[in-house]
C-alpha positions as CSV (number, residue, x, y, z in Angstrom):
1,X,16.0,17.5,17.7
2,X,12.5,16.5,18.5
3,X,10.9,13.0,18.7
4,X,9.4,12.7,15.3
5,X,13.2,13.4,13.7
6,X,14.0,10.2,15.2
7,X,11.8,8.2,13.6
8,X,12.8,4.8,12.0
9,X,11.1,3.2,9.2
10,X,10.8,-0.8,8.8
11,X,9.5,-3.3,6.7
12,X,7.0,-5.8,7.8
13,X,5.5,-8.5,5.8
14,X,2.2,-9.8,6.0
15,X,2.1,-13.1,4.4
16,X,-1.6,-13.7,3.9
17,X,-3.7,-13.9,1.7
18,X,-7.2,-16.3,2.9
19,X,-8.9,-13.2,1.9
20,X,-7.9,-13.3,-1.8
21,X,-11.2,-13.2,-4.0
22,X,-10.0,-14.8,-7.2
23,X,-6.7,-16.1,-7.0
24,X,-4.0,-17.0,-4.1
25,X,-0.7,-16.5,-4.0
26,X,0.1,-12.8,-2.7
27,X,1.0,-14.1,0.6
28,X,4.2,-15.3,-0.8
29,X,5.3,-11.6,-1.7
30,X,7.2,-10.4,0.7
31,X,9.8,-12.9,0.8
32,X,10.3,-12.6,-2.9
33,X,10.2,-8.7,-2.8
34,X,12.8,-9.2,0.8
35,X,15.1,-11.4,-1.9
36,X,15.6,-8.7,-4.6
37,X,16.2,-6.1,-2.0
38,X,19.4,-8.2,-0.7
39,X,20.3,-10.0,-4.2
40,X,22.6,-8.1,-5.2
41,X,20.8,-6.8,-8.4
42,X,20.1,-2.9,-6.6
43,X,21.7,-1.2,-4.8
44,X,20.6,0.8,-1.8
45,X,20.0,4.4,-3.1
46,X,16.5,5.8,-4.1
47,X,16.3,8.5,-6.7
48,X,15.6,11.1,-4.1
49,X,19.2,10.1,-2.7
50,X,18.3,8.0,0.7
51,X,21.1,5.5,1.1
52,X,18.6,2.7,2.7
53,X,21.9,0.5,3.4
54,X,23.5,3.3,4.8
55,X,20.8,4.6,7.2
56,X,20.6,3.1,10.7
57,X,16.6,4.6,10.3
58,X,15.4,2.0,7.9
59,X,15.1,-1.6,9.6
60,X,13.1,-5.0,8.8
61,X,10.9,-6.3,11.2
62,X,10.1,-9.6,9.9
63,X,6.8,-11.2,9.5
64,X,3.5,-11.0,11.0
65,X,1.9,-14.5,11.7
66,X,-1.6,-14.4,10.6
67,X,-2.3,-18.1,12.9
68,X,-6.2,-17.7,10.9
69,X,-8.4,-15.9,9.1
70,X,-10.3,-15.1,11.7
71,X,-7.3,-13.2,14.2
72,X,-5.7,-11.4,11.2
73,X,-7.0,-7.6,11.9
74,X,-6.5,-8.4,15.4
75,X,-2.9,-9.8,15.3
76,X,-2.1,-7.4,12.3
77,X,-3.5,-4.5,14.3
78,X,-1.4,-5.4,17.8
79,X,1.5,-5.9,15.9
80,X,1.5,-2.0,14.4
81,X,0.2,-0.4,17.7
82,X,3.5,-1.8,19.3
83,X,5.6,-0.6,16.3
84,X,3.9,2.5,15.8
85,X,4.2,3.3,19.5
86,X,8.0,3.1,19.0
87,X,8.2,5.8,16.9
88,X,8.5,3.1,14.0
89,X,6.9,4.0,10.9
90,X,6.0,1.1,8.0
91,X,6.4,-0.4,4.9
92,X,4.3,-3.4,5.0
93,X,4.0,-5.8,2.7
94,X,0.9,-7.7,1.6
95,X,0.0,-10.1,1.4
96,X,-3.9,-9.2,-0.2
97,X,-5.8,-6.0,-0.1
98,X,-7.5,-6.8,3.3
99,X,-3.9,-6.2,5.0
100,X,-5.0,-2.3,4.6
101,X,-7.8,-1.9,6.8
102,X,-6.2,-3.4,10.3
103,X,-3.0,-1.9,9.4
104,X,-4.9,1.8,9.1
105,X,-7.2,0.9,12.5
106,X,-3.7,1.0,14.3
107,X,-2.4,4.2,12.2
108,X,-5.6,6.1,13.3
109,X,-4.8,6.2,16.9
110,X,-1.3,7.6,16.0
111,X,-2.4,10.1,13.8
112,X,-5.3,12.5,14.1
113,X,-5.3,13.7,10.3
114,X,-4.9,11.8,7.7
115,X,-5.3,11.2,4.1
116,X,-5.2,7.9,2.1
117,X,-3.7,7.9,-1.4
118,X,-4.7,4.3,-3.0
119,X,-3.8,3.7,-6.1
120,X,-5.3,0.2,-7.4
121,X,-7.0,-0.7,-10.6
122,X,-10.5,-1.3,-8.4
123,X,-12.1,0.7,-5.7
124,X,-12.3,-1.9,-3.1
125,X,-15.5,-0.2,-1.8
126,X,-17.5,-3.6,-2.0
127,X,-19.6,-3.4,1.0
128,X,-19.2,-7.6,1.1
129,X,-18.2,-9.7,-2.0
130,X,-19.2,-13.2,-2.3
131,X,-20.5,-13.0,1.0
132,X,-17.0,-11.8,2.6
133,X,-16.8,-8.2,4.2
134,X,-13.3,-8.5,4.7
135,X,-12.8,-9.6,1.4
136,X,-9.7,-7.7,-0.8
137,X,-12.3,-6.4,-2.6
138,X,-13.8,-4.1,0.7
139,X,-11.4,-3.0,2.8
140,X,-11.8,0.9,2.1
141,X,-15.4,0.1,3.1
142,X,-14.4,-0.8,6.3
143,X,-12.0,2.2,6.6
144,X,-14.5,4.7,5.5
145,X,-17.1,3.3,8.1
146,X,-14.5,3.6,10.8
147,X,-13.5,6.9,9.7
148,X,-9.7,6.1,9.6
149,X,-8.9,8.8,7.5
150,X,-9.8,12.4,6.7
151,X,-9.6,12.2,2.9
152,X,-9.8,9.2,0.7
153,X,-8.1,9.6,-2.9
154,X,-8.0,6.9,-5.4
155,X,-5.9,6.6,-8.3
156,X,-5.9,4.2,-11.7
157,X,-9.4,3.2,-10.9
158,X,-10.7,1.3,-14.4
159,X,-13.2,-1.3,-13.2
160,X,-16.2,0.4,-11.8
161,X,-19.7,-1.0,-11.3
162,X,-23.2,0.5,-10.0
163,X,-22.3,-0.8,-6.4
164,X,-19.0,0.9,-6.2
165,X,-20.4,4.1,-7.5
166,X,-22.9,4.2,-5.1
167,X,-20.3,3.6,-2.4
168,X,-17.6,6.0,-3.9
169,X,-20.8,9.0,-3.6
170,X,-22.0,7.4,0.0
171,X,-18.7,8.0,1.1
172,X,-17.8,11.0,-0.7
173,X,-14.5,9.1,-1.8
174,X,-12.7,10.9,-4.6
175,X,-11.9,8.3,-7.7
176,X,-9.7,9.5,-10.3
177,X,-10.4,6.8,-12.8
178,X,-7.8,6.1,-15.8
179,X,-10.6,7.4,-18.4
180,X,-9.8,11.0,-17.5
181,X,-5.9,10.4,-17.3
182,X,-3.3,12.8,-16.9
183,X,-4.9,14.4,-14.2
184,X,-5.1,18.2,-14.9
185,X,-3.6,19.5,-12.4
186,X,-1.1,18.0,-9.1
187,X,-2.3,16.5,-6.0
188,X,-2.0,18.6,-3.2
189,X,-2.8,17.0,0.2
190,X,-3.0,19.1,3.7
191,X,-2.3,16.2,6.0
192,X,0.0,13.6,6.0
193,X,-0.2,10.9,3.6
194,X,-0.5,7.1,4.0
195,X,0.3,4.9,0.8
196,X,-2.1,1.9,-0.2
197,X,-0.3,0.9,-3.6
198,X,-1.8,-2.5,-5.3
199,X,0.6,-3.3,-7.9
200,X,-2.4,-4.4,-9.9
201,X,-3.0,-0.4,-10.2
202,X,0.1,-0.4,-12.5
203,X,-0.6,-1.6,-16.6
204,X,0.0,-5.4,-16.6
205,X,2.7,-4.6,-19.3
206,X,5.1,-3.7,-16.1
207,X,3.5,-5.4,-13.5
208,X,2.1,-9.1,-14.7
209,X,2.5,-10.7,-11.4
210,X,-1.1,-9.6,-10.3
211,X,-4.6,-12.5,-9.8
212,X,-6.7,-9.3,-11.3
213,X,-4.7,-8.0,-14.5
214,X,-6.8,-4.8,-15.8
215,X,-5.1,-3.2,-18.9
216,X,-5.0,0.4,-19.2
217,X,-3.3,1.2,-16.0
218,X,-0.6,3.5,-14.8
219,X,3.0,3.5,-16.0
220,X,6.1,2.8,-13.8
221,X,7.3,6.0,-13.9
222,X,4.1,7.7,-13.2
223,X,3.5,6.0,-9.7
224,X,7.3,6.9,-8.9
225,X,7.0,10.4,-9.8
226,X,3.5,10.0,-7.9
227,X,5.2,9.0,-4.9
228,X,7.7,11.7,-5.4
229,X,6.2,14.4,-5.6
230,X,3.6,13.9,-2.3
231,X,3.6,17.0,-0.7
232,X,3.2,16.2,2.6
233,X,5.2,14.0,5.1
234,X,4.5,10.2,3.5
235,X,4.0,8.2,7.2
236,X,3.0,4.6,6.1
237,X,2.3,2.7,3.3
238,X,1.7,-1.1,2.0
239,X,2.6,-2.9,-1.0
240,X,0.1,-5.3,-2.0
241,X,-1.4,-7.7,-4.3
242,X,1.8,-9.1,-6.0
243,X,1.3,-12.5,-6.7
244,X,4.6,-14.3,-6.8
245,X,2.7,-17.3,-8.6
246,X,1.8,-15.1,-12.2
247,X,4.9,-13.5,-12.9
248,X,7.2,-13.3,-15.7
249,X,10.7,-13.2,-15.6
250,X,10.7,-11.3,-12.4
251,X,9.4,-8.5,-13.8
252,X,7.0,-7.7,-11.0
253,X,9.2,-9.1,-8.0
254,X,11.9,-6.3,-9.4
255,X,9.4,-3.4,-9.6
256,X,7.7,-4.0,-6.5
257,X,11.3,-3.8,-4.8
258,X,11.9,-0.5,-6.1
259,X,8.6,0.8,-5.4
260,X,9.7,-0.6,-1.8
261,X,12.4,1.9,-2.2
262,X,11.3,4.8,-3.3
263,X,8.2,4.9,-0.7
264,X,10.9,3.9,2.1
265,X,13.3,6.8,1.0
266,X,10.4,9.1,0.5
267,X,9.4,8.4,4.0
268,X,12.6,9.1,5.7
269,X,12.8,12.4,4.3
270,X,9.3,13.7,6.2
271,X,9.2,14.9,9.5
272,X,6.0,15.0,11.8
């Protein structure tokens, strides 16, 4: 058996949100999302049948503690190297959109290929918004500047402006906006894959615990089957943008949990 069979997967949360451009509130995500995981109300299995109770490979981490705004790539950053020079993959839990970029500074000295599948609503391509380049609205700005990844793909995009196009062709960034939905054909990636899923890139008819609701977005189902059918080894991803404070009924809290799920049981099943 070789080193990358033994991975382990974990969950880490990432309570903060100070770089939230419209409203606060996704920093209290991933205890809520922890809390339906544990209630009771699913059980542990993912629809690729992964056991996540059952597997002594899938572990929480607990929280990162963002002390200000102006540590958090560093401390988020530190806190993934040491992880991810454990041979423990993540799950991590925003927390806003600015999570992304230290999260994929420390994934990029780990892996020398990799692609970035970001499905969100927006492109979050603004070089600086409202005077903030770390802003939730720019942090695949700063990833495509760094050159964190090999290939960015972006899907459910339905809120572009003439500054974001100009930064989706500077960068050479492929946006599959939700005017051309269904794709026509697969995606088909040839390295492995890291996840960057804003719930807000789901229709607010499923997901209404978003600060930026943008009808017209993807189903439930099609981000699952999304996720499932990735066909190369999934090796990190975050869930972000759920905003605890502008749900209903749970509604959000629930699917974001069994998006948790699916991506963790997806992961388990690679090898690299």
């Amino acid at each position: 058996m070789t080193k990358s069979d033994l991975f382990k997967v974990a969950l880490l949360g990432v309570p903060f949100d100070d770089n939230s451009s419209f409203e606060r509130g996704p920093a209290l995500a991933p205890n809520v999302i922890r809390n339906v995981l544990s209630n009771g109300s699913l059980n542990g299995s993912t629809e690729l049948g992964v056991d996540l109770r059952a597997s002594e490979r899938w572990l929480d981490v607990g929280d990162i503690n963002v002390a200000t705004s102006e540590n958090f790539i560093v401390a988020i950053e530190q806190r993934c190297d040491q992880l991810l020079s454990n041979n423990t993959r993540l799950v991590t839990l925003g927390g806003d959109h600015s999570i992304s970029y230290p999260v994929l500074k420390s994934y990029r000295k780990h892996f020398d290929q990799l692609t970035i599948l970001h499905i969100d609503a927006h492109s979050d391509l603004y070089d600086s918004f409202k005077g903030n380049r770390y802003s939730n609205a720019c942090p695949f700005a700063r990833v495509m500047e760094d050159g964190l990844c090999e290939r960015l793909v972006q899907v459910g995009i339905r809120t572009l402006n003439l500054h974001q196009e100009q930064q989706i062709a500077k960068f050479s960034v492929e946006s599959l906006e939700m005017r051309h939905w269904p794709l026509s054909q697969p995606l088909v990636f040839e390295h492995p894959v890291y996840l960057s899923l804003d719930i807000d890139g789901i229709d607010p008819a499923f997901a209404p615990g978003v600060s930026h609701r943008e009808p017209g977005g993807l189903t439930t189902r099609e981000v699952i089957n999304m996720i499932h059918q990735i066909n190369m080894p999934l090796v990190g991803a975050d869930v972000v943008e759920f905003n605890p404070n502008k749900d209903i009924d749970n509604m959000t809290s629930q699917l974001a949990a069994k998006l948790v799920k699916e991506i963790a049981g997806k992961m388990l099943l690679g090898a690299i």
